[in-house]
C-alpha positions as CSV (number, residue, x, y, z in Angstrom):
1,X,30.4,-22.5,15.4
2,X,28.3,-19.0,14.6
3,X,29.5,-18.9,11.1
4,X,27.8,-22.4,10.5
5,X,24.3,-21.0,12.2
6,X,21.2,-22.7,10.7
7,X,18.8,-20.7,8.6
8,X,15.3,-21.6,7.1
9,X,16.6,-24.0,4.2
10,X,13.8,-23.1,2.2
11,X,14.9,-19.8,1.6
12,X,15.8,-19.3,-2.0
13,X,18.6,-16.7,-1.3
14,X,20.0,-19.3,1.1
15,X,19.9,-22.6,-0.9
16,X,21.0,-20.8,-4.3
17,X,24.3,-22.5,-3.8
18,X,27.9,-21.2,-3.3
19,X,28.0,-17.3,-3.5
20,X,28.6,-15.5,-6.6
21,X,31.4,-13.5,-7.8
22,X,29.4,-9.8,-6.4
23,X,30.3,-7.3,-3.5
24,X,28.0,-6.8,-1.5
25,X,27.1,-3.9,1.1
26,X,25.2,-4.0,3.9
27,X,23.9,-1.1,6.0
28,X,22.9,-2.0,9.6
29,X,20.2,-0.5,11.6
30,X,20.4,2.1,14.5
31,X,18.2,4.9,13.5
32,X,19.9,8.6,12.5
33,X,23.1,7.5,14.2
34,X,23.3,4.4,11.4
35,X,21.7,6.6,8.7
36,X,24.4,9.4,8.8
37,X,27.4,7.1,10.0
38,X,26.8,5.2,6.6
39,X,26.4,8.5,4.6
40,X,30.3,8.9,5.9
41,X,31.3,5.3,4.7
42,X,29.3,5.9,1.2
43,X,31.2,8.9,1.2
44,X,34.6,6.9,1.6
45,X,33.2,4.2,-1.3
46,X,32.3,7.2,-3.8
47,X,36.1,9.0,-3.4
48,X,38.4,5.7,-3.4
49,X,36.7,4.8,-7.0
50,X,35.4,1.6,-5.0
51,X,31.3,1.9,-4.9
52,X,30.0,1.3,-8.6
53,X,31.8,-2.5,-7.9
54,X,29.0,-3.1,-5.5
55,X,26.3,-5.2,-7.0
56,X,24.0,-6.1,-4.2
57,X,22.9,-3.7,-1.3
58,X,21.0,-4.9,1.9
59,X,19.7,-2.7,4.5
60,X,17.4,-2.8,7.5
61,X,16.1,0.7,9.1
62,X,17.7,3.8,9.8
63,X,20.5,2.1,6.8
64,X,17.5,1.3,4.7
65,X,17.2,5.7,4.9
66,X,20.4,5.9,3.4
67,X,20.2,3.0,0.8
68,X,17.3,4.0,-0.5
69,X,18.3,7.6,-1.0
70,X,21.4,6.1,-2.4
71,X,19.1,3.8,-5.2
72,X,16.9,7.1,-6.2
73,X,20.5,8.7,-7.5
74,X,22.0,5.8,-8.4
75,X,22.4,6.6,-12.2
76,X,23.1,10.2,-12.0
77,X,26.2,9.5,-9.6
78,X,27.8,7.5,-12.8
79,X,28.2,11.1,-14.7
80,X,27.6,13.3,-11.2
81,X,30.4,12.2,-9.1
82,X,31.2,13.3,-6.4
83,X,29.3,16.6,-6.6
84,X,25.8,14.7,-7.4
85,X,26.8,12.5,-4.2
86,X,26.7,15.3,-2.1
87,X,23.7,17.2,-3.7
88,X,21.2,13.7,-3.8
89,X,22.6,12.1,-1.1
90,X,24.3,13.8,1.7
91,X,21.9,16.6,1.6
92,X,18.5,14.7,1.3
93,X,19.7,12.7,4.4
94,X,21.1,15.8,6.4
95,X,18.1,17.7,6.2
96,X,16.1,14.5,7.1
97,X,18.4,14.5,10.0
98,X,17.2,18.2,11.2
99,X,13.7,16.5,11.7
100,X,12.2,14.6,14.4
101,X,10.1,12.2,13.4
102,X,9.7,9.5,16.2
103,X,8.0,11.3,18.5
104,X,5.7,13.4,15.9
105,X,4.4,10.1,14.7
106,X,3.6,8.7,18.0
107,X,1.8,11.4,19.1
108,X,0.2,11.6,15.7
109,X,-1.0,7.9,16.3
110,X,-2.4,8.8,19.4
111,X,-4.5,11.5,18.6
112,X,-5.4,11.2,15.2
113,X,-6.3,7.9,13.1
114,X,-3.4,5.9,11.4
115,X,-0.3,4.1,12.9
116,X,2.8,5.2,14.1
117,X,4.3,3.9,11.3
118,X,1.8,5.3,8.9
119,X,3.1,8.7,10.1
120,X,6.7,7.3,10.1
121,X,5.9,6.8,5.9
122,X,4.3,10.0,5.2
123,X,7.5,11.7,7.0
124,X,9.9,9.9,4.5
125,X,7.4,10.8,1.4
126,X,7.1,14.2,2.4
127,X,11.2,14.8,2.7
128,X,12.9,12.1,1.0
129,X,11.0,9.8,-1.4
130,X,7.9,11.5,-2.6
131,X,5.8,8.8,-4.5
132,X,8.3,7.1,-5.9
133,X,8.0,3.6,-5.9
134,X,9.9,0.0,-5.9
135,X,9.9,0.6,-9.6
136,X,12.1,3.7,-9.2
137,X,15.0,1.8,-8.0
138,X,17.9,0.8,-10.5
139,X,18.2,-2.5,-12.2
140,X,21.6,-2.9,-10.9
141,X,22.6,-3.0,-8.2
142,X,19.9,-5.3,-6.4
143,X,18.5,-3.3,-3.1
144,X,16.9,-4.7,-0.7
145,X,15.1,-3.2,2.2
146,X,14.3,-5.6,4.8
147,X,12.2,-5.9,7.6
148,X,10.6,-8.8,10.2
149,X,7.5,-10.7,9.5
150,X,6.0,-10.8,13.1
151,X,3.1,-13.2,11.6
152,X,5.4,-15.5,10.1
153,X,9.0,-15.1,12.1
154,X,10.6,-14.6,9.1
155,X,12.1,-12.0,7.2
156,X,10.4,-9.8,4.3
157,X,12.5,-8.3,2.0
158,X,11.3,-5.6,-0.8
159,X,13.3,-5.4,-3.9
160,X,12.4,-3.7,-7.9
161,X,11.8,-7.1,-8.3
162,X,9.6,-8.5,-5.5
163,X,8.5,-8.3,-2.3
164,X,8.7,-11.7,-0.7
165,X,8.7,-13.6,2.6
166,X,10.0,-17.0,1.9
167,X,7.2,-18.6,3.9
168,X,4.3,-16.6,2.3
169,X,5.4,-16.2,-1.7
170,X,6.1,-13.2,-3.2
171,X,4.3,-9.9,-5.3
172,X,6.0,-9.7,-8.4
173,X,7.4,-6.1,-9.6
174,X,5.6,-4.2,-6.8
175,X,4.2,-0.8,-6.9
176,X,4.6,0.0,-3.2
177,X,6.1,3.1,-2.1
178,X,9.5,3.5,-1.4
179,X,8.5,5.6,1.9
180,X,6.3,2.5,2.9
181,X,9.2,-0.4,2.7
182,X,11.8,1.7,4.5
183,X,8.9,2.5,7.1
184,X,8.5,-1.1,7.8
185,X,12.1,-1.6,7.9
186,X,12.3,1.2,10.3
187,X,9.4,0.1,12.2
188,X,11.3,0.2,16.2
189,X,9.9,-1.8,18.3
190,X,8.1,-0.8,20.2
191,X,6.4,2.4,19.4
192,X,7.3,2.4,16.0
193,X,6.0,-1.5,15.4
194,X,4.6,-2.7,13.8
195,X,3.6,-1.5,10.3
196,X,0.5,-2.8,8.6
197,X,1.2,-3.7,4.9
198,X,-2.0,-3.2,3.3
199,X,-1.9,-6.0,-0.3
200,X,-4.2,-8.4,-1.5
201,X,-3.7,-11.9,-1.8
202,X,-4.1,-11.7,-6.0
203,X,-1.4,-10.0,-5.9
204,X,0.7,-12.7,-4.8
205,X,1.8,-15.5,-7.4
206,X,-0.1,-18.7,-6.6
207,X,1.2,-20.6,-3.4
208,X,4.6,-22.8,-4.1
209,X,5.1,-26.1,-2.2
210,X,6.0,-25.5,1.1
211,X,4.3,-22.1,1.3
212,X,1.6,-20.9,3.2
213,X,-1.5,-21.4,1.5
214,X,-3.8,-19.3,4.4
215,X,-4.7,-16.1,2.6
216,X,-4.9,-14.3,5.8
217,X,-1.5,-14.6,6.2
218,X,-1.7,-12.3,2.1
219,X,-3.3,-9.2,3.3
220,X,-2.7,-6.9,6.3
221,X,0.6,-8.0,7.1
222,X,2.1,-7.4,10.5
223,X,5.6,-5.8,10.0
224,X,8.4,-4.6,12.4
225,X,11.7,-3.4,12.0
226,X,14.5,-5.4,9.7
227,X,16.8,-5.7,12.7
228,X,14.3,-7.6,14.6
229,X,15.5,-10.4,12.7
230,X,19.1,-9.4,11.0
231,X,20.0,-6.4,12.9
232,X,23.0,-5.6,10.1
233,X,21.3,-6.3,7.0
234,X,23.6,-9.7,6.3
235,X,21.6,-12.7,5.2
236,X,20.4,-10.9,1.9
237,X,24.3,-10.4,1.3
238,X,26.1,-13.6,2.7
239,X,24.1,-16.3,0.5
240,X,24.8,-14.5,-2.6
241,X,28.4,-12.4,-2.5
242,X,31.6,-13.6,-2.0
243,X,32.7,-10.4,-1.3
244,X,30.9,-8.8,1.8
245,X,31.0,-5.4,3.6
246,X,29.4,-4.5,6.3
247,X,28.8,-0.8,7.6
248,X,27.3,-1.3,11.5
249,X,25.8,1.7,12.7
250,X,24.3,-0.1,15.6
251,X,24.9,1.2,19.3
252,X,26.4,-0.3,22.5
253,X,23.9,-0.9,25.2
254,X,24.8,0.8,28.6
255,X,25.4,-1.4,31.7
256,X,22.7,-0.4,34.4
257,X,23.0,-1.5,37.9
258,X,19.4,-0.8,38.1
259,X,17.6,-1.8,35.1
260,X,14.1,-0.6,35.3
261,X,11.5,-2.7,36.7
262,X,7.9,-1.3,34.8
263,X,7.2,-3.2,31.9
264,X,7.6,-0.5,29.7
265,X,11.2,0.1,30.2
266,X,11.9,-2.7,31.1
267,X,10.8,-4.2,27.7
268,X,12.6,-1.7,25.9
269,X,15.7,-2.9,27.9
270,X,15.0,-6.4,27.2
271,X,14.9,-5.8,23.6
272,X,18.3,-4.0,23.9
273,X,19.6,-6.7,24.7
274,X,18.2,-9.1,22.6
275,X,19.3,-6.9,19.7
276,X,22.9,-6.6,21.1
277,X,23.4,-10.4,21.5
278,X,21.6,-11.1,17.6
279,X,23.9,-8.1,16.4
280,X,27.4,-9.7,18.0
281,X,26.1,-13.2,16.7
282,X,26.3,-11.7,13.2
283,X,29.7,-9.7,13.7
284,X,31.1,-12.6,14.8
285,X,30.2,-14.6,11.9
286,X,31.3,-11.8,9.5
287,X,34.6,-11.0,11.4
288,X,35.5,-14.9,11.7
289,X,35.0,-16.0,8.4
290,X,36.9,-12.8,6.7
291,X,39.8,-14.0,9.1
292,X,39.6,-17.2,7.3
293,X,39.6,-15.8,4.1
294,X,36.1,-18.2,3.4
295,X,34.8,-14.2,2.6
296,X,36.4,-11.2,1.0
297,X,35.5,-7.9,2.4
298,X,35.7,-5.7,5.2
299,X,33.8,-4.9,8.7
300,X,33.4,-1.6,10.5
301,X,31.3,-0.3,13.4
302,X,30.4,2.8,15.1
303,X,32.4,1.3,18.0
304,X,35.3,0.0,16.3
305,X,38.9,1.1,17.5
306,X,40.3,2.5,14.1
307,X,43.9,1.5,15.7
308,X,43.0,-2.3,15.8
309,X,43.4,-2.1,11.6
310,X,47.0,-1.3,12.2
311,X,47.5,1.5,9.7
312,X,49.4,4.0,10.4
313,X,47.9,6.8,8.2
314,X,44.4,6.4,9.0
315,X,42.9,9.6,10.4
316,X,43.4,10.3,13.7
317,X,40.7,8.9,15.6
318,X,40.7,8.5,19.5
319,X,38.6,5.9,20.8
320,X,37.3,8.2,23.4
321,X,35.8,10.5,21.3
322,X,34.5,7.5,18.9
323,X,33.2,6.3,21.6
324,X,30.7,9.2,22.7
325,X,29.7,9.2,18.8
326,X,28.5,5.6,19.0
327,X,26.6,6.5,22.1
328,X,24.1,8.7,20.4
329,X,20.8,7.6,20.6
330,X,19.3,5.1,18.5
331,X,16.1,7.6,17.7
332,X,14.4,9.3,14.7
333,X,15.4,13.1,16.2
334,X,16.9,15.9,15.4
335,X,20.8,16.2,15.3
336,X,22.6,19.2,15.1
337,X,25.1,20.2,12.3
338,X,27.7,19.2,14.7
339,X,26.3,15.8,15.8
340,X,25.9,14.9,11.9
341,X,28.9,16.1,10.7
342,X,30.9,13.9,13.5
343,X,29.4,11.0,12.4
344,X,29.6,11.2,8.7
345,X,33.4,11.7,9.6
346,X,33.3,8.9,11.9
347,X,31.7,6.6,9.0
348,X,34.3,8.0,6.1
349,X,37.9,7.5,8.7
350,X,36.7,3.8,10.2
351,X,35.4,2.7,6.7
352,X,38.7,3.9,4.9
353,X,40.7,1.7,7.6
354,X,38.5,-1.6,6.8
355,X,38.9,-1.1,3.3
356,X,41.9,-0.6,2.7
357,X,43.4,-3.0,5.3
358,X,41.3,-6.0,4.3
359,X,39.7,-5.6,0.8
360,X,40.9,-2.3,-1.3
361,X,44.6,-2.3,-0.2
362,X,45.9,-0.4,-3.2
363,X,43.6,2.9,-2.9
364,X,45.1,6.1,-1.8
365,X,44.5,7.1,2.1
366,X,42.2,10.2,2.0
367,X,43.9,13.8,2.8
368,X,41.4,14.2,5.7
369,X,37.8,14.0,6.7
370,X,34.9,15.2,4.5
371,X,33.9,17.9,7.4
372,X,38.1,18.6,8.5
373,X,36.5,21.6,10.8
374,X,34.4,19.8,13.0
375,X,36.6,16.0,13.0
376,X,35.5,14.2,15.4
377,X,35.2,15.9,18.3
């Protein structure tokens, strides 16, 4: 059965018993596409009343963008409201959104010294996060910004409190640069990937039993992108919450009669796939055991039919315009106004149908979308 799949035991967050009385959010991968579609289901969380109940927030790549922007205004939206959403959130992330960055950093890689994803991080300094560091997120909630340990398999999470790959230890209270952990979150494979994470191996507490004890394995660590290994942010989440929501910005991959046959594409293509099947795995699991009732929550997806949660005020939504949303590209480029506004609205009307069919039933249905001139196509 999926929901009974086997993790790495060892894993604190996995063997700290039955899950806690928290909500949890988690904010999948899928590059600007994910980033502004969970702006829209933030959006959704801020005007029901519903998002200071969240207590733990997981995110891997283009949702790492958005939760990490979200941690940075966290305690100005308690007296701000709505208005301090829009200004240190929406904003931020829409004017991100009006830059290319991809492409920029892979030519910057290849003409000039650094990584890829070195010029990925100095992209999000420059317009989002400035040199604000792990220490600069709240107490409370808990974020954490994941990504994949390609030297280990496993995956690294950073947090205010740590940065830790079960199989390697942890850094206590880290210093690290916000811009840095959501680069290695959002470290695509394979242009983006990986991200070199430049620490020392004092700075890890001393080796536990069962741990690592290779120093090599402590400095220069090989990073790639969060969804590599858990594509919608959910391990971090399920092993601690009892209450779970998942906002899956991911894409659909296109049938092709004639997949490509060079090993560039056709890598790319096989990674498509690989991410589709790991990403279905995990909605699976989520979906099945919210049917249950074993969970609490909600699911919702770029490519969810809004009439399948059976209400009959949602907002209008056809599933062949939804559709063509959730086909954007999973890149780092520009959108127009348009293209971002569709999506935010996309993210506020399917994430007010999961909510309040499965998890907030008694809040209000919205008047209309947050952008009511542009809809959703």
């Amino acid at each position: 059965m999926v929901d009974s799949v086997e993790y790495p035991q060892k894993d604190p967050v996995l063997v700290a018993g039955a899950p806690v009385d928290g909500v949890g959010l988690c904010l999948s991968g899928g590059g600007y596409r994910a980033m502004l579609f969970h702006v829209g289901a933030l959006w959704r969380l801020v005007d029901s009343g519903k998002l200071f109940e969240i207590t733990r927030v997981s995110s891997v790549s283009g949702g790492s963008i958005t939760a990490a922007v979200l941690a940075l205004a966290w305690n100005g939206l308690k007296a701000g409201g709505m208005p301090a959403f829009k200004r240190d959130v929406v904003e931020p992330l829409r004017n991100l959104a009006r830059v290319t960055i991809d492409a920029r950093s892979v030519i910057g890689a290849l003409l000039l010294p650094g990584s890829a994803g070195h010029y990925v991080a100095q992209s999000y300094a420059k317009h989002l996060f400035g040199e604000n560091t792990l220490q600069n997120l709240p107490e409370a909630p808990q974020f954490i910004i994941n990504a994949t340990n390609l030297e280990t398999g496993s995956l690294f999470r950073f947090s205010r409190a740590e940065i830790r790959d079960w199989r390697i230890g942890r850094i206590a209270a880290p210093t690290l640069r916000i811009a840095d952990a959501v680069a290695a979150s959002s470290a695509f494979p394979p242009v983006l990937s990986p991200f070199v994470l430049d620490v020392d191996p004092s700075d890890f507490d001393p080796p536990a039993p069962g741990e690592i004890a290779d120093d090599a394995f402590r400095s220069e660590i090989t990073l790639s992108d969060g969804g590599v290994y858990d594509n919608l942010g959910l391990q971090q989440v399920w092993g601690r919450c009892k209450t779970v929501l998942v906002s899956d910005g991911g894409g659909h991959i296109a049938d092709d009669s004639s997949p490509p046959g060079d090993w560039a594409r056709q890598s790319l293509r096989v990674l498509e796939v690989v991410d589709q099947q790991v990403r279905n795995l995990r909605m699976i699991q989520v979906v099945g055991s919210l049917a249950r009732q074993e969970r609490h929550g909600a699911f919702w997806s770029t490519r969810t039919n809004i009439e399948d949660y059976g209400l009959a005020d949602a907002l209008p939504c056809p599933q062949a315009k939804t559709a063509l949303i959730a086909a954007f590209p999973t890149r780092l480029r520009r959108m127009d106004n348009i293209q971002q506004e569709r999506l935010i609205n996309w993210g506020y009307a399917v994430s007010d149908a999961g909510l309040r069919r499965y998890w907030a039933t008694g809040i209000d249905a919205p008047s209309g979308f947050p952008y009511p001139a542009t809809g959703i196509g």
